[in-house]
C-alpha positions in Angstrom: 24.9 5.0 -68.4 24.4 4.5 -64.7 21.2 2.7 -65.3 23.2 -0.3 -67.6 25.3 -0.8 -64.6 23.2 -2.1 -62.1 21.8 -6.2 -62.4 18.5 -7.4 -64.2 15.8 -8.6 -62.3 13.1 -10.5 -64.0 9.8 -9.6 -63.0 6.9 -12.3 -64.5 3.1 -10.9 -64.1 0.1 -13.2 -63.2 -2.2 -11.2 -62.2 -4.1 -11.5 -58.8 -5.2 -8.7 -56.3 -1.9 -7.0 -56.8 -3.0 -6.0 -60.5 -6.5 -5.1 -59.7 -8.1 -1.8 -59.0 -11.9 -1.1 -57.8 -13.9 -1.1 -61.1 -15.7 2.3 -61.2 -19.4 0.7 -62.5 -19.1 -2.4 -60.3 -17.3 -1.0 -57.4 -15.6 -3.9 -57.1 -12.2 -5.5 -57.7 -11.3 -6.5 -61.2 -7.8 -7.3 -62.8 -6.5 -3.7 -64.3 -3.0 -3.8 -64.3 0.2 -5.3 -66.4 3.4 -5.8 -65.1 5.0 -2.8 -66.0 2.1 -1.0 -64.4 3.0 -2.2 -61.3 6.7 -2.0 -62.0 6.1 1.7 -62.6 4.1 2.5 -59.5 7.0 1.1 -57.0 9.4 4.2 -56.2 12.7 3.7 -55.6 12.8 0.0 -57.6 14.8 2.3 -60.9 17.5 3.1 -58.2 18.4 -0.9 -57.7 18.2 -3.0 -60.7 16.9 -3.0 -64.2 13.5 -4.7 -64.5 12.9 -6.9 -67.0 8.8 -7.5 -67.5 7.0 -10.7 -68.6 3.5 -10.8 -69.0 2.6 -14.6 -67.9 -1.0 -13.9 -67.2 -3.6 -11.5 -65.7 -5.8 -13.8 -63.4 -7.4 -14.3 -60.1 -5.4 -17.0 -58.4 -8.4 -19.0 -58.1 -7.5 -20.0 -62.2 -4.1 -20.6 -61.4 -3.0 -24.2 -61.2 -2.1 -27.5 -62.6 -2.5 -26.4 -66.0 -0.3 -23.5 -65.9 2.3 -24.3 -63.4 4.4 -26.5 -66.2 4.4 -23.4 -68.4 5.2 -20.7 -65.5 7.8 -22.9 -64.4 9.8 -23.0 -68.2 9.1 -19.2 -68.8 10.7 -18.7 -65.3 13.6 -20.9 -65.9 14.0 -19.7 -69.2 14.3 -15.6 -68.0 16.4 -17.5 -65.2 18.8 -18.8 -67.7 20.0 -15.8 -69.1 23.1 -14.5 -67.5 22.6 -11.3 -67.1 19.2 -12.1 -64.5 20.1 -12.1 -61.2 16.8 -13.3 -60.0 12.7 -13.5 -60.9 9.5 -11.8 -58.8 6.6 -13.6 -59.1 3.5 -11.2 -58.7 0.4 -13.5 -57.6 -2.6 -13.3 -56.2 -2.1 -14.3 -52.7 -5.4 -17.5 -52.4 -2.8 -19.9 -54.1 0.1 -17.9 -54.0 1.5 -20.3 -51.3 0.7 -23.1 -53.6 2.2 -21.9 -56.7 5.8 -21.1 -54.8 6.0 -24.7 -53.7 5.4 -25.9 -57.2 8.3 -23.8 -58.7 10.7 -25.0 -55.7 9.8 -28.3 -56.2 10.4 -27.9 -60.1 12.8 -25.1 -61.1 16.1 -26.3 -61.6 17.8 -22.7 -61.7 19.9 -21.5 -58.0 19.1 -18.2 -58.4 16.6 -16.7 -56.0 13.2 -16.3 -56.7 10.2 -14.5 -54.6 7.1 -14.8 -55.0 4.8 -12.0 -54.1 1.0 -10.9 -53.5 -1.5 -8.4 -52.3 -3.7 -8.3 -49.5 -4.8 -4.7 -50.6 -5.9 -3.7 -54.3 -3.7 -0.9 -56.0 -7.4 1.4 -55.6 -6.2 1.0 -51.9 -4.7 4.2 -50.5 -2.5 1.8 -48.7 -2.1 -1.1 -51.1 0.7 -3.3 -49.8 1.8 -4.0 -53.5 4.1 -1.7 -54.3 6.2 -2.3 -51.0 5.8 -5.9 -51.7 7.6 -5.9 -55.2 10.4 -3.4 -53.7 11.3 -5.2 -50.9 11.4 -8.8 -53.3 13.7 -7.1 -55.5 16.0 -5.8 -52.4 16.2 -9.5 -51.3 16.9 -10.8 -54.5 20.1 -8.5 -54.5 21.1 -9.9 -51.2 24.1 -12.1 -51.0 23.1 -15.3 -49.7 19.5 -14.9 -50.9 19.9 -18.0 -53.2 20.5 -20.7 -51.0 16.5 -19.8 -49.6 15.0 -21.4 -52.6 11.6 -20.1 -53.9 10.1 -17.9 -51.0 7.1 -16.5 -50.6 8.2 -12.6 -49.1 5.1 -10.1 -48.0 5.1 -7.4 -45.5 8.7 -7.6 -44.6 8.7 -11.0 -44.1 10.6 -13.9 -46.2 8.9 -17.5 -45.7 10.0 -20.7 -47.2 8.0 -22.0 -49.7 7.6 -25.4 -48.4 6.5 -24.5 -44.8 4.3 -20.8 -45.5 0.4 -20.7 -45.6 -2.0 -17.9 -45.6 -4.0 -17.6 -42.2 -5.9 -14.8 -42.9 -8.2 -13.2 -45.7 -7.4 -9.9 -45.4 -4.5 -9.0 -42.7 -1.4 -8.0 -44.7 -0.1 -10.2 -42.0 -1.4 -13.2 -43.4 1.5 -15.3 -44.8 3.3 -16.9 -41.7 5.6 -20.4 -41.2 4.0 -21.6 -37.9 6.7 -23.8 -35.8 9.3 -23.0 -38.2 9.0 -19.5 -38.3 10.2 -17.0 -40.9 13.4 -17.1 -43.0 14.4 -13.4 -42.3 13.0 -10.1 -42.4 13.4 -7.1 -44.8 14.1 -3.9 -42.7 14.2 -0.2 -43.8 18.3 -0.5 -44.1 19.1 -3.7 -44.8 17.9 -8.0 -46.0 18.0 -9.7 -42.4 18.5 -13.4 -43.4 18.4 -15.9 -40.5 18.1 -19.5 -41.6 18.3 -21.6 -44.6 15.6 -24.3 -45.2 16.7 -27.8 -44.9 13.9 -29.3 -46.4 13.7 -28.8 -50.7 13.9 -31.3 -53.1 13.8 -30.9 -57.1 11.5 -33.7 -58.9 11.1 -33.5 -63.1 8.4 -31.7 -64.3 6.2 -34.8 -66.2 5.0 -34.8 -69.7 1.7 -34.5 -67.7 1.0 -33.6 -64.0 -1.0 -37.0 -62.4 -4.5 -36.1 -61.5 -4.8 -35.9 -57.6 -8.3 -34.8 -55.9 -8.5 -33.3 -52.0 -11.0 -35.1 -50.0 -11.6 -33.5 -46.5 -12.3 -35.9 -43.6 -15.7 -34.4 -41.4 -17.7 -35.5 -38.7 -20.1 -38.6 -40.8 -18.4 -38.6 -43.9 -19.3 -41.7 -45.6 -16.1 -42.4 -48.1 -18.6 -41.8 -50.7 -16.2 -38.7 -52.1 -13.1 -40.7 -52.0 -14.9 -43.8 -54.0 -16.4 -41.2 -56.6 -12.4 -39.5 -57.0 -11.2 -42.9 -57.9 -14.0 -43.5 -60.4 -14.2 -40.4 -62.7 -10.0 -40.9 -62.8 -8.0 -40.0 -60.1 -4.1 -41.3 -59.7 -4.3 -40.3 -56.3 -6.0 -38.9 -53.8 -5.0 -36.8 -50.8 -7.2 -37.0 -46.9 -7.4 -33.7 -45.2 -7.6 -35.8 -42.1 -8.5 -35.1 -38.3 -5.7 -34.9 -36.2 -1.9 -36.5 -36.8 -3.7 -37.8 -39.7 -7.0 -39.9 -38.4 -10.1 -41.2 -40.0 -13.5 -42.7 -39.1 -14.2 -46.4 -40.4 -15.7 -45.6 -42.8 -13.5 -43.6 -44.9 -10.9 -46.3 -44.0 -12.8 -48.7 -46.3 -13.4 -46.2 -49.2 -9.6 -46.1 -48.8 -8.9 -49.5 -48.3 -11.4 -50.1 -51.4 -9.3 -47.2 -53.6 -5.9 -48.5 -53.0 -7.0 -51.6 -53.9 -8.0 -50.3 -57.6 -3.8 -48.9 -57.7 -4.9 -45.3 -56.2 -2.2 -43.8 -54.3 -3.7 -42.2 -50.9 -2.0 -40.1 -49.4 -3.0 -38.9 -45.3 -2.3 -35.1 -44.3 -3.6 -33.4 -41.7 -6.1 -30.2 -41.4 -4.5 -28.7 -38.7 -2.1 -25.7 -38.9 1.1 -27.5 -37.0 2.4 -30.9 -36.7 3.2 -34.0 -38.9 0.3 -36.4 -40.0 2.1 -39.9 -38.1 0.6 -43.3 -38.2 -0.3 -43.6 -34.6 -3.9 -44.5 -33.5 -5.0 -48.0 -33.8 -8.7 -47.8 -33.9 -10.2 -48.5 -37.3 -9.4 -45.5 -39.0 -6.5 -44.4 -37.3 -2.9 -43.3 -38.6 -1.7 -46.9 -37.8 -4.7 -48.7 -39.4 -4.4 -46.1 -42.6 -0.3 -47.3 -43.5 -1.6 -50.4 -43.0 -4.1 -50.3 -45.8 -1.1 -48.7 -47.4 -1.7 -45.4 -47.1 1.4 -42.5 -47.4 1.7 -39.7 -44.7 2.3 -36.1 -45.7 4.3 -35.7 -43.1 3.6 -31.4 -42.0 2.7 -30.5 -45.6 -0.7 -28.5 -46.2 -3.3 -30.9 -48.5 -3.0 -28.5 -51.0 1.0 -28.8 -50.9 0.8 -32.5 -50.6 -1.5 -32.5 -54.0 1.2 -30.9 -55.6 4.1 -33.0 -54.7 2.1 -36.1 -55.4 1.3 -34.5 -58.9 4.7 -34.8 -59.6 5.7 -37.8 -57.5 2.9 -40.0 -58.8 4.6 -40.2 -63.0 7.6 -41.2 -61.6 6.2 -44.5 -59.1 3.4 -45.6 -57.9 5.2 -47.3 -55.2 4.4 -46.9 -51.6 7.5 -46.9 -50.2 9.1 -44.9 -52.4 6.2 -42.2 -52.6 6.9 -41.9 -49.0 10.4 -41.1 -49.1 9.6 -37.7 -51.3 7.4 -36.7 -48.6 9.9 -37.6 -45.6 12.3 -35.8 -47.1 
């Protein structure tokens, strides 16, 4: 009777490095475990809540994106809705895991906290960081305060924001970090350490259907010849992983100047792991010149997280300045 006393968590499988083990003829890797699996193999998670497993998917992150985000969102905001849940784990695999969690911020309407967690060691590992991982989300969930973080992405003690975190290494269990910003709070042996708030979410719709945005990446000769084949084969938009505070060579400033043109939205963010892409430079493909040909700025957001907001920015306008303003926010 105990057991019906404590809250629900909802935990929703994806797969990803957390669910694999090493696959004895291959010796290598392979997706291996469910949900409940992994539920089972984390000790001491019976003691705090009542886990309530959904199995979403069993994938390599690598096959997670645009056209399962809509329908992880709704299952998620459907477990969300029931009363009884006092928060969701997300287990993914930690290559787009950063990714994912700013597509459910951007898009889940729910205030209850959700964490989104990975691997960096497979559950063959004698010291797979998994188990840990899914404790220590479910000990933040049940943290007053915990919901006014948003979606977070929370690995080896650490709770990032899901707007600001990136992975910076392949295989350190240190990998998910918030560069300038720094980390939400920490998750210590005795208690949730909560520091900071983010400032910066938003919530946008989710579309009938996500636009179509490609990456280009801005390198030493690049010809624009990428960015005029995107807008070709049927992109909506297209987002620069440019030099710098967000800086081109000439002649990626005419594919762009040539794209926008044709009603594709560009959008300018920059490679580099801190700072804002700013319209600054005014030599033919600088910032300046780029807003100019009417180019948006990304303002600090990753190219990968600037994809996803214009996915979801792009069905509502296709107007410069107002694209701008979800990014400034």
């Amino acid at each position: 009777m105990a057991g019906m006393s404590l809250p629900t968590v909802a935990v929703v499988a994806t797969g990803g490095t957390i669910a694999m083990k090493v696959d004895p003829v291959t010796h290598a890797p392979v997706p291996a475990l469910s949900g409940a699996d992994l539920v089972a193999a984390a000790p001491g998670l019976e003691g705090l809540a009542r886990i309530a497993v959904t199995e979403f998917s069993n994938i390599p992150s690598a096959e997670m994106g645009p056209d399962l985000w809509p329908s992880l969102t709704r299952a998620v905001e459907g477990l969300l809705g029931d009363a009884d849940v006092a928060g969701a784990v997300i287990l993914h695999g930690t290559d787009t895991l950063d990714t994912t969690a700013f597509f459910l911020d951007l898009t889940l309407r729910s205030d209850k906290p959700v964490v989104v967690i990975g691997a960096q060691r497979n559950a063959s590992d004698p010291d797979s960081d998994g188990a840990r991982n899914l404790l220590n989300a479910v000990r933040q969930i049940l943290t007053p305060g915990a919901a006014s973080l948003g979606v977070t992405v929370t690995l080896n003690h650490a709770i990032n924001a899901a707007r600001e975190v990136r992975k910076t290494h392949t295989n350190n269990v240190e990998t998910f970090r918030s560069g300038e910003t720094g980390y939400l709070g920490t998750i210590d042996e005795d208690r949730v350490v909560l520091r900071r708030a983010p400032l910066r979410r938003q919530t946008l719709p989710l579309p009938d259907r996500l636009a179509r945005v490609d990456i280009v990446g801005m390198y030493a000769g690049a010809d624009g010849s990428q960015i005029r084949h995107a807008a070709e084969t049927g992109a909506e938009g297209i987002v620069v992983a440019a030099l710098g505070m967000g800086n081109v060579n000439a002649a990626l400033l005419a594919a762009i100047e040539s794209v926008i043109a044709r009603g594709v939205s560009v959008v300018i963010a920059t490679k580099l792991e801190n700072g804002r892409a700013l319209p600054v430079y005014g030599f033919p493909g600088g910032g300046s010149t780029l807003k100019t040909a009417g180019a948006v700025f990304a303002d600090d957001l990753t190219p990968d997280k600037a994809r996803v907001l214009a996915q979801l920015a792009l069905p509502i306008t296709r107007d410069r300045d107002a694209l701008q303003a979800y990014f400034d926010r």
